[in-house]
C-alpha positions as CSV (number, residue, x, y, z in Angstrom):
1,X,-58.3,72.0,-48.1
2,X,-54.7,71.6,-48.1
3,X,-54.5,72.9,-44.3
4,X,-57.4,70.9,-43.3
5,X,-55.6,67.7,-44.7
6,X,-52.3,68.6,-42.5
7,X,-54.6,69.2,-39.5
8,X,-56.1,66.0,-39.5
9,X,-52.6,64.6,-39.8
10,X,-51.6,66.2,-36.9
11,X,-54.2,65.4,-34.7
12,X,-53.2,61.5,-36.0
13,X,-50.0,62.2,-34.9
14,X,-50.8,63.7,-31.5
15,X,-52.9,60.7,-30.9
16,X,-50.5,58.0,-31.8
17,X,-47.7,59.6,-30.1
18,X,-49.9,59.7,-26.6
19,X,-50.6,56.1,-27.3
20,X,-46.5,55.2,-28.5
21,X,-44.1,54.5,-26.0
22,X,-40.7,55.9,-26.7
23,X,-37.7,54.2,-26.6
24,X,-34.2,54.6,-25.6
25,X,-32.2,53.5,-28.5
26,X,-28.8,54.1,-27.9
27,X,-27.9,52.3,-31.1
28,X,-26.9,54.4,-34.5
29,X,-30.6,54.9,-35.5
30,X,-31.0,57.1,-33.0
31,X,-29.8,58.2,-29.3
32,X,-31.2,59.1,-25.9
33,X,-29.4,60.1,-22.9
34,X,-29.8,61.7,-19.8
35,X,-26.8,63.9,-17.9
36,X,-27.0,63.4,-14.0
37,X,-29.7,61.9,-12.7
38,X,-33.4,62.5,-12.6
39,X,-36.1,65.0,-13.2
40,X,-39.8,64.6,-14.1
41,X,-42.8,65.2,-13.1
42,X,-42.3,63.5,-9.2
43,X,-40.1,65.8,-7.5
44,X,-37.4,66.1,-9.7
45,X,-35.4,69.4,-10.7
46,X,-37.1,68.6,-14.4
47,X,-34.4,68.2,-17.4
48,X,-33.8,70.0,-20.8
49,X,-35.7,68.3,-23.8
50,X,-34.2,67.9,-26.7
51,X,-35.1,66.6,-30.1
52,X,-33.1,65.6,-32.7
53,X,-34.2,65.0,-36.8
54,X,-33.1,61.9,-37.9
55,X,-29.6,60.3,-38.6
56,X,-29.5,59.5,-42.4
57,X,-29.4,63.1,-44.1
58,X,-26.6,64.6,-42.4
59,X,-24.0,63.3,-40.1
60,X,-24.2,66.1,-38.0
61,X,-27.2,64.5,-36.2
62,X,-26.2,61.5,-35.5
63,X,-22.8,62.3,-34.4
64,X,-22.0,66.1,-34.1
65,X,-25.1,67.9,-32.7
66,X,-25.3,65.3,-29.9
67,X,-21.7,65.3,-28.7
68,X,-21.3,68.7,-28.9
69,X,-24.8,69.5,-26.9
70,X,-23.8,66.6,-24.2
71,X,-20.8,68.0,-23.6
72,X,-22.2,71.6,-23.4
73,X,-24.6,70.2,-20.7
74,X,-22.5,68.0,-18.8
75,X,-20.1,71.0,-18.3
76,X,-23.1,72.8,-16.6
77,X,-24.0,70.2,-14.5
78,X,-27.6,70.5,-15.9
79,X,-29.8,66.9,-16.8
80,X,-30.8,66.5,-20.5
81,X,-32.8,63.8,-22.3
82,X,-31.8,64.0,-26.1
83,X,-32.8,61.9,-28.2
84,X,-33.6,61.3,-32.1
85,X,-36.8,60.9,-33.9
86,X,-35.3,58.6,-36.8
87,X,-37.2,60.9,-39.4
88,X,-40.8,59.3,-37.9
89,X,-43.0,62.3,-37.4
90,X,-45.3,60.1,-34.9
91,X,-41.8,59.1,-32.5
92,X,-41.4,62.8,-32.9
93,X,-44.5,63.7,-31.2
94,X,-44.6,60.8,-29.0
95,X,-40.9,62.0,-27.8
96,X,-42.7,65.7,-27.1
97,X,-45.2,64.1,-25.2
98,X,-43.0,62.1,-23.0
99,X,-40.3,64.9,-22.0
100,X,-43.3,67.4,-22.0
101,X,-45.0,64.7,-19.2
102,X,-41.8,64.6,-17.1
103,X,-41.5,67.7,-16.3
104,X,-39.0,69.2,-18.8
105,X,-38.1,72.9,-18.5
106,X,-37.1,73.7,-21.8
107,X,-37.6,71.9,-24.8
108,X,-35.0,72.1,-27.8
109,X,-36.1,70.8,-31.4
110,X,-35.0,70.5,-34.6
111,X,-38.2,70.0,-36.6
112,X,-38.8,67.3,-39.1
113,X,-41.8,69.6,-40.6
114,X,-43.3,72.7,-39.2
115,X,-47.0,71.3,-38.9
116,X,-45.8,68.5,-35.9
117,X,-43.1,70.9,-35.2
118,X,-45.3,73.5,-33.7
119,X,-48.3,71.1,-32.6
120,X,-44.9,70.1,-30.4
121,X,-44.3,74.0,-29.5
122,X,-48.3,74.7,-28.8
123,X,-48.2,72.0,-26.3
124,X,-45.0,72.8,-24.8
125,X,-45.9,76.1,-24.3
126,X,-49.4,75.2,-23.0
127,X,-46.6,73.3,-20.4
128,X,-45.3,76.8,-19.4
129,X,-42.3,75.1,-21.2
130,X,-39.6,77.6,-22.6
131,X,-38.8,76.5,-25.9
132,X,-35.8,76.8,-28.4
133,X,-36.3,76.0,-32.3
134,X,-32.7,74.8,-32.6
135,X,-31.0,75.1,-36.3
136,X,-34.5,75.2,-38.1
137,X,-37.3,77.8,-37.7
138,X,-41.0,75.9,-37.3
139,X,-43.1,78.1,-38.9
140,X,-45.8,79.8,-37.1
141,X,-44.3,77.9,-33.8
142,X,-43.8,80.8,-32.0
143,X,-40.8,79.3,-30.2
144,X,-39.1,81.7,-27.2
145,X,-35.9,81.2,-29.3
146,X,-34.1,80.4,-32.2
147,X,-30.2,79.4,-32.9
148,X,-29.1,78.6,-36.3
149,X,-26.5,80.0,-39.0
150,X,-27.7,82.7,-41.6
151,X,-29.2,80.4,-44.4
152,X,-29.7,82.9,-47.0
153,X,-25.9,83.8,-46.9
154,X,-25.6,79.7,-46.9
155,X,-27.0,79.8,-50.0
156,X,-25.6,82.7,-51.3
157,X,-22.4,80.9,-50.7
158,X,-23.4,77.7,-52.7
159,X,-24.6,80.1,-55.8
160,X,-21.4,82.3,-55.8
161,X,-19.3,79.1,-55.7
162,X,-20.8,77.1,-58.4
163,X,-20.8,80.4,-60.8
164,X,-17.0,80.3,-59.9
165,X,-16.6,77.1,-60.9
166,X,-18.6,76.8,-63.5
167,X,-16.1,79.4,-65.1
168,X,-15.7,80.0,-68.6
169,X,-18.3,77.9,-69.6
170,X,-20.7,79.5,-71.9
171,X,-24.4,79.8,-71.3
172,X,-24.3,76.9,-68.9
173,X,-26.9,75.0,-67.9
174,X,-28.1,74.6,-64.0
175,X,-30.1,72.3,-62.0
176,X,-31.3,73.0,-59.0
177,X,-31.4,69.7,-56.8
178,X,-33.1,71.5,-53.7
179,X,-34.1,70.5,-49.7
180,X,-36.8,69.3,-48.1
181,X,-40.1,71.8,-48.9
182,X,-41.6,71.3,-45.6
183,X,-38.0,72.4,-44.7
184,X,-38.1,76.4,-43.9
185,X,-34.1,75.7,-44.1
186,X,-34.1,74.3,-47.2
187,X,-36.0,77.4,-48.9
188,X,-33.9,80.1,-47.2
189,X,-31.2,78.6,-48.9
190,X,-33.2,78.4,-52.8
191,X,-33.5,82.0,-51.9
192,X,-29.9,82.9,-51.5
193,X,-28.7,80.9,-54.3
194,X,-31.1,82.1,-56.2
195,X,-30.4,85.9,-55.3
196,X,-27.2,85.1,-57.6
197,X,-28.4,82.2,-59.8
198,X,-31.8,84.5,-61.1
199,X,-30.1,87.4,-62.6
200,X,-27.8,85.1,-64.6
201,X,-31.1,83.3,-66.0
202,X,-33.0,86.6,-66.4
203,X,-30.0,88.0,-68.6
204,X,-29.8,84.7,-70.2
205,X,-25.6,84.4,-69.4
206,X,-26.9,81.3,-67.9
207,X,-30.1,78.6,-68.6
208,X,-32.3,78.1,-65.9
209,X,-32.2,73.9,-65.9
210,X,-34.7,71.3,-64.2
211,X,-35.3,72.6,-60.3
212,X,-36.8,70.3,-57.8
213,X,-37.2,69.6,-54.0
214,X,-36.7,66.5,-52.4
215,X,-38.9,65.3,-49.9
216,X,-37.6,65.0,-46.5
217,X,-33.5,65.7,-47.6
218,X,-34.0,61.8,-49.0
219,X,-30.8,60.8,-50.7
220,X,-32.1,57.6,-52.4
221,X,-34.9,60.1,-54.0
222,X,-32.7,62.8,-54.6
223,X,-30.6,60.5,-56.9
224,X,-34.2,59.3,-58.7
225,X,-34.6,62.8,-59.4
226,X,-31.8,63.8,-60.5
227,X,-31.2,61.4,-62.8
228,X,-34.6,61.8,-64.3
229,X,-33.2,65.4,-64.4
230,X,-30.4,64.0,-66.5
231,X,-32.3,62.0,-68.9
232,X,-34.7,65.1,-70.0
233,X,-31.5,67.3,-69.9
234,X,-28.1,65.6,-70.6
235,X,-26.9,68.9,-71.5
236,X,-27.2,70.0,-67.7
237,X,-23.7,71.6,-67.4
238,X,-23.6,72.6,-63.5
239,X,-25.9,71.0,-60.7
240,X,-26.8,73.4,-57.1
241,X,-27.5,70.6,-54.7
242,X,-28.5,71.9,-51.0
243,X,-26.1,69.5,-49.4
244,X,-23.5,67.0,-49.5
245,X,-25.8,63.5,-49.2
246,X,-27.9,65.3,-52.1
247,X,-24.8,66.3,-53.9
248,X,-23.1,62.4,-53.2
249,X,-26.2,61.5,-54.8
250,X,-26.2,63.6,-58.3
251,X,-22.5,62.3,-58.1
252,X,-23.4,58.9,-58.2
253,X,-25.5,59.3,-61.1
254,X,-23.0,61.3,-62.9
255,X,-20.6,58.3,-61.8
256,X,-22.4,56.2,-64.3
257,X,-22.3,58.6,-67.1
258,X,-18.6,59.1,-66.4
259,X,-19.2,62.7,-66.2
260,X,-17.9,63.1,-62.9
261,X,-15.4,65.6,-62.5
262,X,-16.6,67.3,-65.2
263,X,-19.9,69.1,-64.3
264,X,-19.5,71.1,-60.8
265,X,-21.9,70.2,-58.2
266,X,-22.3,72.6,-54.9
267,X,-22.7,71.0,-51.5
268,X,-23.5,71.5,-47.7
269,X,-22.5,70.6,-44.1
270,X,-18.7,69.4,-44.9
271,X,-19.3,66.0,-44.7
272,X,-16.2,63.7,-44.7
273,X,-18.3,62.0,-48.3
274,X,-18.4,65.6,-49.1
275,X,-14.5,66.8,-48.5
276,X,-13.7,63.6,-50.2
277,X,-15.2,64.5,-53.3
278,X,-13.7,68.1,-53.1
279,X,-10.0,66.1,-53.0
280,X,-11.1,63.6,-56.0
281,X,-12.7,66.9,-57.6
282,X,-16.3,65.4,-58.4
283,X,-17.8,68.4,-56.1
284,X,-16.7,71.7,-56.4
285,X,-17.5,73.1,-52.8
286,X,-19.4,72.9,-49.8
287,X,-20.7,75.2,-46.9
288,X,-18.8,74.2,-43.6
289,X,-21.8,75.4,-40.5
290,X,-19.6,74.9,-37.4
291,X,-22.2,73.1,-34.9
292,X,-19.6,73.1,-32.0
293,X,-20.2,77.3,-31.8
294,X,-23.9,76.5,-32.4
295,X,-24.4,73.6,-30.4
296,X,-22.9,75.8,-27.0
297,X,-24.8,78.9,-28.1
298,X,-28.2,76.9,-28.0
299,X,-27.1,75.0,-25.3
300,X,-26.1,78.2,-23.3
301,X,-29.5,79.6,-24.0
302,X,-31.2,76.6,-22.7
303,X,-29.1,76.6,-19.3
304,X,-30.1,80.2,-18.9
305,X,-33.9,79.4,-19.5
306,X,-33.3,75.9,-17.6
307,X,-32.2,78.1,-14.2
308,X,-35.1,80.9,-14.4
309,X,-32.8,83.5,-16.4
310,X,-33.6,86.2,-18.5
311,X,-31.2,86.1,-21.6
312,X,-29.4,89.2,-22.0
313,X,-28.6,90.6,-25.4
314,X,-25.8,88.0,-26.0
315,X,-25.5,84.4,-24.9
316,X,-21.8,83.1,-24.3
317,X,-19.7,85.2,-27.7
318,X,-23.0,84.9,-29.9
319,X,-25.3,88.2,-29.9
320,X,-29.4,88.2,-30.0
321,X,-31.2,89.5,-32.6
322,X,-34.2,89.0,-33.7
323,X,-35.9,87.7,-37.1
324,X,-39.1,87.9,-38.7
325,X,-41.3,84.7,-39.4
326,X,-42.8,84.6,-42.6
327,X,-45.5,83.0,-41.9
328,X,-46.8,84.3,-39.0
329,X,-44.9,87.6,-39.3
330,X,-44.2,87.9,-35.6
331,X,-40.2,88.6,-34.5
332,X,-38.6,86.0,-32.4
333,X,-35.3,85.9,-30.6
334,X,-32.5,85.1,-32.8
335,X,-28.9,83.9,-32.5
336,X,-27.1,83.7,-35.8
337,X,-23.6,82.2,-36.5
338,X,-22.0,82.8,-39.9
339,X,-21.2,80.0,-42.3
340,X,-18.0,79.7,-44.1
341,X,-17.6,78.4,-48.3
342,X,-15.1,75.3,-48.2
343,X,-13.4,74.3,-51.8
344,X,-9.9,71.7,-51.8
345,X,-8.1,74.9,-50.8
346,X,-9.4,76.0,-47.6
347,X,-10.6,72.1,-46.5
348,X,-7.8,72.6,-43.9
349,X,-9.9,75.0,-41.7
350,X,-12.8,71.9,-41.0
351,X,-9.9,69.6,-39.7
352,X,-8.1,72.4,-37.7
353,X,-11.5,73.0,-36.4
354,X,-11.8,69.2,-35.3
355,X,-14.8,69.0,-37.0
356,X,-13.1,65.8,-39.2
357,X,-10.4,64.0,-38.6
358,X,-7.6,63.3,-40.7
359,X,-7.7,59.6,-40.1
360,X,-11.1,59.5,-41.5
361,X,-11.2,62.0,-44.2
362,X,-7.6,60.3,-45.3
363,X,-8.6,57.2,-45.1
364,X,-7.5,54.9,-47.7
365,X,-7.5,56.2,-51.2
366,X,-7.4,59.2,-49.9
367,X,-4.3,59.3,-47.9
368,X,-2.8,60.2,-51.4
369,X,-4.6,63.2,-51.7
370,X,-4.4,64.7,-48.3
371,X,-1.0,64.8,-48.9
372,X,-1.2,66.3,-52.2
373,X,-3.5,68.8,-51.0
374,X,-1.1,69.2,-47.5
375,X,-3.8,67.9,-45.3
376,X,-2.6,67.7,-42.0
């Protein structure tokens, strides 16, 4: 039943996105741009596709990923039309459908679910359009290709962190604020911090607290829950959230209990919010994922693709391997990029990395503690 339901959804979708004319919003809800000129359908050498998420659960979409992959492609001289779905499943579809009618030869997307995801992939591929599932895996796509970090060791990182600083305390008890379930991300990571969260719980060292997803990475409802979470469970001694907007979230609410500071919360994608709270010490770590090496990996891929090339067994310094899909338990080309654990002692290595700045992570209030901390 459940599968029927998301078919009919997606044959909605496919509908109103061949009826929806897409947009080139250049504000900051979402982006489209084109290197060089032209492509398409009439004539033209066809572009690279690519497909961005939304811009409100990470930063790394709205600013990173973009610059990072424009850059990538400008060097190359190769056309792209990227833009961002705004976290609208129907302007994702409808965004497929236009690059997918112009004549794009390879189409790069980060899903927002893997149901539209690979009704996206199906038709691309029915195209004879070379595709790239770019830092999340659509499930049952059957993309050519897939770039993204290792998200089990992601969350192994986030469980071995929090254990640390949870410390001394004894027979603490975790919550589990988790990612998006239509996510495949978001439960590769569950799995790795679970890998060192479970055997705590099974030899009762620690208690296994209130554990929930939150639709669509949604901040807003990530707070909701957790402080629901809270309310049940004021005892709650140490919070795993997947990332930093989820973690700024459970912050807030511990805010308003004036418990910040005092109960360690795990992180995600080294935010500037979520660096800031390592320096006030409301969040105890967070997983830095360097996009730059990722973005010119996938980007690399897609220019090889782009010009009729068959990728060899490493694109630019990153090898291929492969990995299993669990769902449809076929092997896909793989390019993995490791992720590094981030506390107040090694926040250094995002800003020498350019990935921050130190005028905007030391802004204000903050100046204080960069220099306490020997930001530079």
């Amino acid at each position: 039943m459940r599968k029927a339901m998301l078919a009919l959804a997606v044959v909605g979708l496919l509908t109103t996105g061949s009826m929806t004319a897409c947009t080139d919003d250049k504000g900051d809800s979402g982006t489209s741009s084109s290197n060089n000129t032209g492509g398409g359908a009439k004539g033209g050498p066809g572009k690279i596709g690519v497909i961005l998420p939304d811009v409100s659960t990470s930063q790394r979409w709205k600013t990173d990923d973009p610059k990072y992959l424009k850059q990538a492609f400008a060097a190359a001289g190769i056309p792209v039309d990227l833009q961002n779905a705004n976290g609208d499943k129907a302007r994702f579809v409808a965004i497929a459908d236009q690059m997918i009618n112009s004549g794009a030869k390879v189409l790069m997307i980060v899903n927002l679910d893997s149901t539209t995801g690979k009704a996206v992939l199906d038709k691309a591929r029915a195209a004879k359009i070379k595709t790239i599932d770019y830092d999340r895996l659509t499930l049952n796509g059957g993309a050519d290709y897939y770039v993204s970090f290792d998200n089990v060791e992601v969350g192994r990182q986030q469980g071995r962190a929090l254990v640390n600083c949870l410390g001394g305390v004894k027979t603490p008890i975790v919550a589990e604020v988790n990612g998006s379930p239509t996510d495949n991300n978001a439960t590769l990571f569950k799995e790795g911090y679970d890998q060192i969260l479970q055997p705590l719980y099974d030899n009762a060292d620690y208690i296994k607290g209130p554990d929930q997803s939150v639709d669509d990475w949604d901040n807003k409802v990530g707070g909701k829950i957790f402080e629901q979470m809270w309310q049940q469970q004021p005892g709650i001694t140490g919070v795993l959230a997947a990332n930093d907007g989820l973690a700024g979230a459970v912050i807030d609410v511990l805010r308003e209990a004036k418990m910040n500071g005092k109960i360690p919360v795990t992180g995600q994608d080294a935010t500037v919010e979520g660096l800031q709270n390592l320096l006030l010490g409301d969040q105890c770590m967070t997983v830095y994922k360097a996009i730059q090496p990722e973005a010119q990996a996938a980007a690399a891929l897609a220019i090889e693709l782009y010009k009729g090339q068959t990728p060899g067994p490493t694109v630019g310094s990153q090898r291929i391997d492969r990995i299993k899909d669990p769902e449809s338990g076929a092997y896909l080309p793989f390019v993995s990029l490791k992720p590094i654990s981030i506390t107040k002692q090694n926040i250094q290595t995002v800003v020498d990395d350019n990935f921050v700045s130190v005028k905007d992570l030391c802004a204000g209030k903050f100046a204080q503690l960069c220099e306490e901390n020997k930001i530079k």
